[in-house]
C-alpha positions as CSV (number, residue, x, y, z in Angstrom):
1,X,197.0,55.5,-69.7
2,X,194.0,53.5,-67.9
3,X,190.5,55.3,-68.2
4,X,189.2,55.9,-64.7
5,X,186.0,55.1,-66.2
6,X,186.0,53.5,-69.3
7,X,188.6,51.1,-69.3
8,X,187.9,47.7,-69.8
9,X,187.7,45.1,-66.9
10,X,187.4,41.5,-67.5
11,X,186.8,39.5,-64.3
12,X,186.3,35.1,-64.0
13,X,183.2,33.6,-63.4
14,X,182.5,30.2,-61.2
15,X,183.6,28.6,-64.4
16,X,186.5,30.2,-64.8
17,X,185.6,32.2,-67.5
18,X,187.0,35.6,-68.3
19,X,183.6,38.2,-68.8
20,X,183.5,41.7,-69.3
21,X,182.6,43.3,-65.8
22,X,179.9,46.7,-65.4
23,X,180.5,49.2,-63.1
24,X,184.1,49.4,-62.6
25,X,185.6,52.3,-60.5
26,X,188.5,53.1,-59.9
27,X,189.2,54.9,-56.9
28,X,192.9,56.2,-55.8
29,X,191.1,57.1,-52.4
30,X,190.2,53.5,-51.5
31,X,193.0,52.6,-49.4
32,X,190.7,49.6,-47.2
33,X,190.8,47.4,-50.5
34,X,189.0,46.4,-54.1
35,X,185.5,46.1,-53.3
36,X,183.0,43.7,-55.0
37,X,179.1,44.2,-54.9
38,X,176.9,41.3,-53.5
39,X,174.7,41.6,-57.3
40,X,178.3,41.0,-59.1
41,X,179.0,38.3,-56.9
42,X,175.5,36.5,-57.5
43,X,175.9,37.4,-61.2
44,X,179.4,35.3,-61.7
45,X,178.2,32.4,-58.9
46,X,180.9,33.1,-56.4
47,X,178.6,32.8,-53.6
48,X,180.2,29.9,-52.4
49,X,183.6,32.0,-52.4
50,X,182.9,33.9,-49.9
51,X,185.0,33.8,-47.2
52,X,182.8,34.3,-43.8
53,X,186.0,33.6,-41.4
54,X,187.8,36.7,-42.6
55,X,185.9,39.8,-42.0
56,X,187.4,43.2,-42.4
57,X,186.3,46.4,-40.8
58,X,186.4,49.7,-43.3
59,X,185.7,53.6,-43.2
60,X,184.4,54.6,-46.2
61,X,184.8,58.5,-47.8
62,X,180.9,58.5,-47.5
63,X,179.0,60.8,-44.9
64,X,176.0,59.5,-42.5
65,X,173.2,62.1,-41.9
66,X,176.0,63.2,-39.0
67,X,178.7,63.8,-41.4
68,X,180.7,60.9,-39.5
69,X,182.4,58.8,-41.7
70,X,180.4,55.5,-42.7
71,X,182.3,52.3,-41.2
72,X,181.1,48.9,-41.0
73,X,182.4,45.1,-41.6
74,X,182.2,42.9,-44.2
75,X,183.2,39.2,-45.4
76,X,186.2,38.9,-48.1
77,X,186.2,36.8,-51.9
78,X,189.2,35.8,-53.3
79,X,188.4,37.5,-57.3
80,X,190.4,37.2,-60.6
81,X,190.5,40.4,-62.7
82,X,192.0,41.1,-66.3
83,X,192.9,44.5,-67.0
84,X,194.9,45.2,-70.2
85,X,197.5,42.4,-69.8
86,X,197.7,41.8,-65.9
87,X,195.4,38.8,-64.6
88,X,195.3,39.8,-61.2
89,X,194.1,37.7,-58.3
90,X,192.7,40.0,-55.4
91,X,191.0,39.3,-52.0
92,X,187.6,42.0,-52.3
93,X,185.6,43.1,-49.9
94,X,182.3,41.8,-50.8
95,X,178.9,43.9,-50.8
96,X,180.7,47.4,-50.4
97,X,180.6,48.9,-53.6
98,X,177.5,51.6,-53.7
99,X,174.6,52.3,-56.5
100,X,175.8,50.8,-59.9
101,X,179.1,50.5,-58.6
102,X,179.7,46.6,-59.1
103,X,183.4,46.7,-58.7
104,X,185.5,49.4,-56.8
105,X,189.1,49.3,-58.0
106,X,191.3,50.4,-54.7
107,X,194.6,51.0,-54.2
108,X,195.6,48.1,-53.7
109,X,195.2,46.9,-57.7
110,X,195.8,50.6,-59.0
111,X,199.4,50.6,-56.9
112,X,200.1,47.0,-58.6
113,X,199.2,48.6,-62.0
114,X,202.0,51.6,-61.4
115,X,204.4,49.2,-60.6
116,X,203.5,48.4,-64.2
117,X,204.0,52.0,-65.1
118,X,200.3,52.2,-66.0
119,X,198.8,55.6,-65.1
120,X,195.0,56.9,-64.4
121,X,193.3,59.1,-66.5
122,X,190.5,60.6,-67.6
């Protein structure tokens, strides 16, 4: 059983260097992809990752002061993540993640983890 909000996330620096990574999220209703905050990005130096050439456009579940849906684009990173005994090697959506949210697991990690025959919990 992975811990929707405790379990432990390791994710590689510049250096290639497994660390422990704050703020991980993971969220079975983020189907537009693993998202990556701009401060986490600065934090490993993976600003040179960034890929500017391959934007993606994304709704988030958050409202706007009009209850629309908020949408927007945003460049991609290439990101290596540990969880339990999968390395995983993801293309995020950089700067989406909200607040102290440093790195929103989507669907797109939590569907490889089922093929795994991990489940979320609590």
């Amino acid at each position: 059983m992975i811990s929707r909000g405790k379990e432990p996330v390791k994710i590689m620096t510049a250096d290639g260097k497994f660390v422990d990574c704050p703020g991980v999220v993971f969220d079975t209703g983020n189907t537009a992809g693993t998202g990556i905050s701009a401060a986490l990005v600065t934090a490993l130096n993976l600003e040179g990752k960034i890929d500017v050439r391959d934007r993606r456009s994304f709704v988030g579940v958050g409202r706007d002061n009009n209850g629309n849906p908020i949408t927007g684009e945003c460049n991609t990173i290439m990101i290596n993540v540990k969880i339990r005994d999968m390395w995983l090697t993801r293309k995020a959506l950089y700067g989406i993640p909200p607040g102290n949210i440093h790195l929103l697991i989507g669907t797109d990690i939590i569907d490889l983890l089922g093929q795994k025959d991990f489940k979320l919990g609590k």
